[in-house]
C-alpha positions in Angstrom: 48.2 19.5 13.9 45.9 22.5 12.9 49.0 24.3 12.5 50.1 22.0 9.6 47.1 21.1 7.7 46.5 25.0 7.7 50.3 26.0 6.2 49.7 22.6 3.4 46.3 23.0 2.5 45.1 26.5 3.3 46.1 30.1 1.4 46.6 32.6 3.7 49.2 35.1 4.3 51.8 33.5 6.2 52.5 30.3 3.1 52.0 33.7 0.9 48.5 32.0 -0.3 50.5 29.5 -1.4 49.8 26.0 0.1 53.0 23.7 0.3 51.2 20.8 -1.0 51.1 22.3 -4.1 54.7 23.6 -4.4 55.9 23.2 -7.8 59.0 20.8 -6.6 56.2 18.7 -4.4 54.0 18.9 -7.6 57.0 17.2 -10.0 57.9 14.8 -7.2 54.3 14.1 -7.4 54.2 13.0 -10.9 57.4 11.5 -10.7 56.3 9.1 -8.6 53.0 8.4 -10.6 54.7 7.5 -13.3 56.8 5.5 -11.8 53.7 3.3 -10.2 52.3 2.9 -13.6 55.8 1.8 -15.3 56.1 -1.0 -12.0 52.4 -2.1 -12.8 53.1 -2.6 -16.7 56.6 -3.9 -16.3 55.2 -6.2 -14.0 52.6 -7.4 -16.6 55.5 -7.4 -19.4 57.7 -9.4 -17.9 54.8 -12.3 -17.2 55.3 -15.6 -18.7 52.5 -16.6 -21.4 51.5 -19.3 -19.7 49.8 -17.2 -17.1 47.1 -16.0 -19.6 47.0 -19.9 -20.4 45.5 -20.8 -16.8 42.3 -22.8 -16.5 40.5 -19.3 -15.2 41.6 -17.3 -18.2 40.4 -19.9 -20.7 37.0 -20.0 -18.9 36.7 -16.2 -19.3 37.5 -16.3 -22.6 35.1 -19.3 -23.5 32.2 -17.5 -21.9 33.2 -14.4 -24.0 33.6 -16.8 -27.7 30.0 -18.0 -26.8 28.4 -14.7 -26.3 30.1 -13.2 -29.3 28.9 -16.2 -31.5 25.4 -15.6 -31.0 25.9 -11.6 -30.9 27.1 -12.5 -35.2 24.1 -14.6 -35.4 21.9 -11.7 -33.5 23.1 -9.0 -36.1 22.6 -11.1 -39.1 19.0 -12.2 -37.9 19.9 -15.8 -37.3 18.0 -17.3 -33.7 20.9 -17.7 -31.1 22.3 -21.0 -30.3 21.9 -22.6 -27.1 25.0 -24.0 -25.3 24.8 -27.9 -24.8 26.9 -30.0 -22.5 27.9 -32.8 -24.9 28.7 -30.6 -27.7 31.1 -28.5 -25.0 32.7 -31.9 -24.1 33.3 -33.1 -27.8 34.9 -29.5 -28.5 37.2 -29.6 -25.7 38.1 -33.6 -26.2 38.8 -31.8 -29.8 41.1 -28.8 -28.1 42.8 -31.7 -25.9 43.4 -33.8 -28.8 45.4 -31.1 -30.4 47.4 -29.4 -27.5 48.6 -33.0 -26.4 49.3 -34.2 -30.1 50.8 -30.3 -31.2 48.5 -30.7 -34.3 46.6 -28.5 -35.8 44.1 -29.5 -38.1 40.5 -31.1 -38.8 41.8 -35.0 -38.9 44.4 -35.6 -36.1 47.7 -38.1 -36.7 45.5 -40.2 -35.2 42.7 -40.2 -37.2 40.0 -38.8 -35.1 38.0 -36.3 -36.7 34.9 -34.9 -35.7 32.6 -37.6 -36.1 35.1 -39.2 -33.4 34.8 -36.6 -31.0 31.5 -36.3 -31.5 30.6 -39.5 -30.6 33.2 -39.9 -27.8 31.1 -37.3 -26.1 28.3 -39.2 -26.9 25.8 -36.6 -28.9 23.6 -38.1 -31.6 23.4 -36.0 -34.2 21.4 -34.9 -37.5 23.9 -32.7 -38.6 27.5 -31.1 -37.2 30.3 -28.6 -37.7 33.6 -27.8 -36.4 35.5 -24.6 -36.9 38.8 -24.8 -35.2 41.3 -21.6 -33.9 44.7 -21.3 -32.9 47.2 -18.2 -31.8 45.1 -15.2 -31.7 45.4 -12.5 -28.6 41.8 -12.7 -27.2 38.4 -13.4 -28.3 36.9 -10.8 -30.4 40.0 -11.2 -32.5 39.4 -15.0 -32.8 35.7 -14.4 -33.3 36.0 -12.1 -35.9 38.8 -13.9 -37.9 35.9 -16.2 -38.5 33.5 -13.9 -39.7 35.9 -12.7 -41.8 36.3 -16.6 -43.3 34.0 -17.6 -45.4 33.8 -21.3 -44.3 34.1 -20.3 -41.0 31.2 -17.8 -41.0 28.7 -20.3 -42.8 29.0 -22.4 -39.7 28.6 -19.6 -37.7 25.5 -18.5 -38.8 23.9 -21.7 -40.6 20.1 -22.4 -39.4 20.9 -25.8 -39.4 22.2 -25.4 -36.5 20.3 -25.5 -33.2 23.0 -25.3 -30.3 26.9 -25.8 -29.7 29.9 -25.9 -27.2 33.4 -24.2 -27.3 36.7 -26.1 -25.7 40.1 -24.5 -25.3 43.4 -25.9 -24.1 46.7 -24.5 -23.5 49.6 -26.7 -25.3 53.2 -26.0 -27.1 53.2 -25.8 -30.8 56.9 -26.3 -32.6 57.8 -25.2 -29.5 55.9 -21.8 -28.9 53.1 -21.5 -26.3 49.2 -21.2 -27.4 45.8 -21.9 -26.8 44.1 -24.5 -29.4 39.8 -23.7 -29.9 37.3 -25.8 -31.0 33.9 -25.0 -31.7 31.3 -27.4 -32.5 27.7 -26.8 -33.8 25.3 -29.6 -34.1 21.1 -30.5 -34.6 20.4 -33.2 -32.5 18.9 -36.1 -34.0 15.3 -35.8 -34.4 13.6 -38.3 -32.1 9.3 -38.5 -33.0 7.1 -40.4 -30.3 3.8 -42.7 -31.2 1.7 -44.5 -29.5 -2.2 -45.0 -28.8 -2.5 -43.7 -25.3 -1.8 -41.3 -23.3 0.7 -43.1 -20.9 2.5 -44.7 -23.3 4.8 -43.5 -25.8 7.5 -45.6 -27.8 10.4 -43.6 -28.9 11.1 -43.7 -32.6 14.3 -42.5 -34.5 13.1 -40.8 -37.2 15.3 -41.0 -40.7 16.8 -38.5 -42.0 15.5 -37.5 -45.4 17.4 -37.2 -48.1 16.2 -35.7 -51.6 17.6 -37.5 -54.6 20.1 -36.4 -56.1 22.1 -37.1 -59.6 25.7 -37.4 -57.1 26.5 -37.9 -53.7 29.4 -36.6 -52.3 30.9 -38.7 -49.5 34.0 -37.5 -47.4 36.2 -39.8 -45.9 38.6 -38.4 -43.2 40.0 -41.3 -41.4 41.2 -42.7 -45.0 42.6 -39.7 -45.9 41.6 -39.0 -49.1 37.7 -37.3 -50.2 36.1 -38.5 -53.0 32.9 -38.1 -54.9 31.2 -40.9 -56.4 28.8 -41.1 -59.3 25.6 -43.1 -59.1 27.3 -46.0 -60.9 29.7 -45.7 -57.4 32.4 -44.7 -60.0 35.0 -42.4 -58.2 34.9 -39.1 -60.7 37.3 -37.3 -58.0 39.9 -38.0 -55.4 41.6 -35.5 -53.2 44.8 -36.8 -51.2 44.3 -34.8 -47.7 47.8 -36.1 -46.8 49.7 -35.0 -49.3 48.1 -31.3 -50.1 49.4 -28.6 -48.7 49.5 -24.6 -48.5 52.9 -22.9 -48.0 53.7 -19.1 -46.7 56.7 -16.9 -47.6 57.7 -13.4 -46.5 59.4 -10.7 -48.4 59.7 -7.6 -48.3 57.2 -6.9 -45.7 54.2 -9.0 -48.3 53.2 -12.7 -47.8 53.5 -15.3 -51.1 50.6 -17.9 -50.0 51.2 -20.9 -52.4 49.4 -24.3 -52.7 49.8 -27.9 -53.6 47.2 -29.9 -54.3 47.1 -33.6 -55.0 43.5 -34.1 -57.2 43.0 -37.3 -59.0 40.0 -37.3 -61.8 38.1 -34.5 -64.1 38.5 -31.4 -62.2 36.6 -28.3 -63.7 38.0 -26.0 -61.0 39.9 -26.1 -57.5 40.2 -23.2 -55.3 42.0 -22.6 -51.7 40.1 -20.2 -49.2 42.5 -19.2 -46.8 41.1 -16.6 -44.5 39.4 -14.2 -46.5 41.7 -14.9 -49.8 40.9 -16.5 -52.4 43.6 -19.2 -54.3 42.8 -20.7 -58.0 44.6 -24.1 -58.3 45.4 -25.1 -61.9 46.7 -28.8 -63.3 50.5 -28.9 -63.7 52.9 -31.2 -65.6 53.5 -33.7 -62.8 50.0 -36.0 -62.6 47.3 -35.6 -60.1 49.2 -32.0 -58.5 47.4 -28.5 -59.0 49.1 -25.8 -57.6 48.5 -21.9 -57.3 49.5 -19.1 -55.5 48.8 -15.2 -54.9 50.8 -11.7 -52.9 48.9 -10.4 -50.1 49.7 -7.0 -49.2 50.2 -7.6 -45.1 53.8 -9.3 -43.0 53.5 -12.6 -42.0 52.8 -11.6 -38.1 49.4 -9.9 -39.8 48.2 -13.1 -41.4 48.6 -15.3 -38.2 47.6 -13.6 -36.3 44.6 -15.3 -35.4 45.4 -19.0 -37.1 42.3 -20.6 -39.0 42.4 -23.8 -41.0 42.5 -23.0 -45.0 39.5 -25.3 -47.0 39.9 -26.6 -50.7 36.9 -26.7 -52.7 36.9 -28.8 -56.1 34.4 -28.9 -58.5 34.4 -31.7 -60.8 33.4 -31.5 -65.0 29.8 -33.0 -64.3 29.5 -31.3 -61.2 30.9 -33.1 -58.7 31.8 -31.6 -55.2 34.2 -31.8 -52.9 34.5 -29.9 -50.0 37.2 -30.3 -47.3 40.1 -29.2 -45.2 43.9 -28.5 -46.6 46.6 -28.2 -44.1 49.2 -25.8 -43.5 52.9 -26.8 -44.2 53.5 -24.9 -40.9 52.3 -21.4 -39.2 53.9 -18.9 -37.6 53.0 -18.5 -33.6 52.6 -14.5 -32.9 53.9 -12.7 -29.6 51.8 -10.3 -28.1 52.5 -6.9 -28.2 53.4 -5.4 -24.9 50.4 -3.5 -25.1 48.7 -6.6 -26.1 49.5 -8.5 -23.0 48.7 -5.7 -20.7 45.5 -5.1 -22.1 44.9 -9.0 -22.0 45.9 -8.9 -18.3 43.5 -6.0 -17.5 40.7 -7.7 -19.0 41.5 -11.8 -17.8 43.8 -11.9 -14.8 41.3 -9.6 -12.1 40.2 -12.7 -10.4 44.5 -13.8 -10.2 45.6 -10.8 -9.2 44.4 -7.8 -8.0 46.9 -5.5 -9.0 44.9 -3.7 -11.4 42.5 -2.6 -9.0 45.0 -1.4 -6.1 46.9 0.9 -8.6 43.1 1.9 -9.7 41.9 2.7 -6.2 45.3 4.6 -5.7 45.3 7.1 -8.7 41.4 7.6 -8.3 42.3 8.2 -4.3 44.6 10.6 -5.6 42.4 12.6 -8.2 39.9 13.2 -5.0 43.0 14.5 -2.9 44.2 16.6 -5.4 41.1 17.7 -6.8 40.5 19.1 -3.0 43.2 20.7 -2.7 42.6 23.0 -5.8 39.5 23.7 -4.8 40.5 25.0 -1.5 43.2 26.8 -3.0 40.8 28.2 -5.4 37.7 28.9 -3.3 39.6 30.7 0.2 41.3 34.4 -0.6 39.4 34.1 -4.3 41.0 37.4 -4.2 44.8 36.1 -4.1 45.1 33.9 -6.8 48.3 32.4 -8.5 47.6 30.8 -11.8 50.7 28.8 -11.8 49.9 26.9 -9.2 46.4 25.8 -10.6 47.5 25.4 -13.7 50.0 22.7 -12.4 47.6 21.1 -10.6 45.6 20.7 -13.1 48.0 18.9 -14.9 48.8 16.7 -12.1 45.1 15.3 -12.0 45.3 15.3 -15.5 48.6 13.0 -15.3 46.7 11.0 -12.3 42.9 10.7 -15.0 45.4 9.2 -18.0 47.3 6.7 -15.2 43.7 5.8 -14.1 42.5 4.9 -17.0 45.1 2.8 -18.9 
């Protein structure tokens, strides 16, 4: 035995200060089969349905991570974090449920529940509430920073009137393609004030919500489809037909032709689209009641969706009036990951399915220590009788072994 280890690991005269272990052919074979380990461990990850990075444990991960990088946006931009609360986590995943069972993807579902449903399904009384909804992206940051990068989005994100929140997901087909459907919703509870003339005895009292007057009030009404604005005469100044308004996507030539159609009944002083972070001017045409508009963005189709938001409409009407409210997509377009994609997702959400990750780690680090060994023995015993070759060889095989380690 002390034969062998001394001929592989040892210079001396009779292996001609040469150990076998780090013969050039052993040193090729070596990398070779490196390699070849890290091809098995990506292939393996490849060739993964996408419904494994759908399981219940995945989603939780990636929950956790949307909450933390919601209050890291508000952290930077001096807002006070939001705290996460239990009925606002069940009314966002009754929301994220809704959709994956129904393949829908919008605000109001075919069945008419909107938020205000869900909301109260879960049972939280509320002051004030928001929703922003998410659909097709490749993990969290991504998602989280599609809505910083939407104005709409972002202004629920970091709105003060906002105390706390909850995130849901749910894995479900849409037109056939796998993804994960998010909700997100933000809410003030409702302000409850306590009076009484002792000490041990306090009546509850719902306080109202204050209002200042003002010359118009807009009033949106999602389960009937269509948002209006009334007047203080209750006159309806503006109309805008949810169920009928679209936005439309094209591809050619490697840009994207985002177009809309817009059904707005009244005085409309101006209409615009916000569809990510572009901007779409809607203007009257012939035909009654329908605005349309449309612009070039300078990115593919696979770009844009990316990370799937839901596009807003925002009307203004000639003596002020506002409306504010969701416009559908005609359809979207559900993005593959990358092969790098997915084995970067895997790395980073399946180490509690499978521990391959951390067996091939342990391997190649196991390796580098061997290796690194090795030269130094080879370096370090006859410092005299040195062959350059063979370190610089070796070198590169615990360079090979670092890169493998690492990715």
């Amino acid at each position: 035995m002390k034969e062998i280890l001394k001929k592989y690991f040892i210079p001396h005269e009779e292996n001609n200060y040469h150990p076998h272990i780090l013969h050039t052919k052993r040193a090729v074979f070596y990398g070779g089969l490196f390699i070849t380990m890290k091809i098995i461990v990506v292939g393996f990850v490849i060739l993964l349905p996408s419904q494994v990075f759908m399981l219940p444990d995945v989603l939780k991960q990636q929950q956790d991570e949307i909450i933390a990088l919601t209050n890291e946006v508000r952290t930077l931009h001096g807002k006070p974090v939001l705290f996460t609360q239990a009925k606002l986590t069940d009314s966002s995943q009754l929301k994220a449920d809704d959709m994956a069972t129904l393949s829908y993807f919008e605000h109001v579902g075919p069945n008419g529940h909107n938020l205000k449903y869900f909301l109260k399904k879960a049972g939280y009384d509320y002051s004030v509430a928001g929703e922003n909804l998410g659909m097709g992206y490749s993990n969290a940051r991504e998602l989280v920073d599609a809505w910083v990068n939407s104005p709409t989005h972002y202004a629920n994100l970091v709105d003060t009137d906002y105390g706390e929140f909850g995130v849901g997901l749910e894995s479900g087909m849409y037109n056939g393609v796998p993804t994960v459907y998010v909700a997100q919703h933000f809410g003030q509870p409702r302000v409850i004030e306590t009076i009484g003339v002792q000490d041990t005895e306090k009546i509850p009292v719902v306080s109202p919500i204050t209002v200042q007057p003002q010359p118009v009030v807009t009033v949106t009404t999602e389960q009937s489809v269509l948002s209006e604005t009334v007047s203080s005469s209750d006159s309806v100044i503006l109309a805008y037909d949810k169920n009928a308004s679209r936005v439309f996507w094209q591809e050619k030539n490697g840009k994207t032709e985002l177009s809309v159609k817009g059904f707005i009944m009244g005085n409309v002083s101006s209409a615009q689209v916000q569809v990510n972070e572009y901007k779409i001017e809607l203007f009257p045409t012939e035909e009654q009641n329908v605005y349309t508009g449309a612009i070039e963005i300078f990115k593919p189709a696979d770009e844009l969706f990316r990370v799937i938001l839901m596009p807003t409409i925002h009307i203004i009407g000639v003596n002020n009036e506002m409306i504010d409210d969701a416009i559908a997509w005609n359809n979207v377009k559900i993005i593959s990951p990358t092969p790098m994609e997915k084995y970067t997702h895997a790395k980073s959400y399946l180490g509690t399915i499978t521990n391959i990750f951390d067996i091939s780690r342990v391997l190649y680090l196991g390796f580098i220590i061997f290796f690194s060994l090795a030269l130094l023995l080879k370096i370090i015993i006859q410092i005299r009788k040195q062959q350059y070759h063979i370190i610089g060889q070796t070198l590169a095989l615990i360079g090979l072994l670092i890169i493998c380690f690492k990715i």
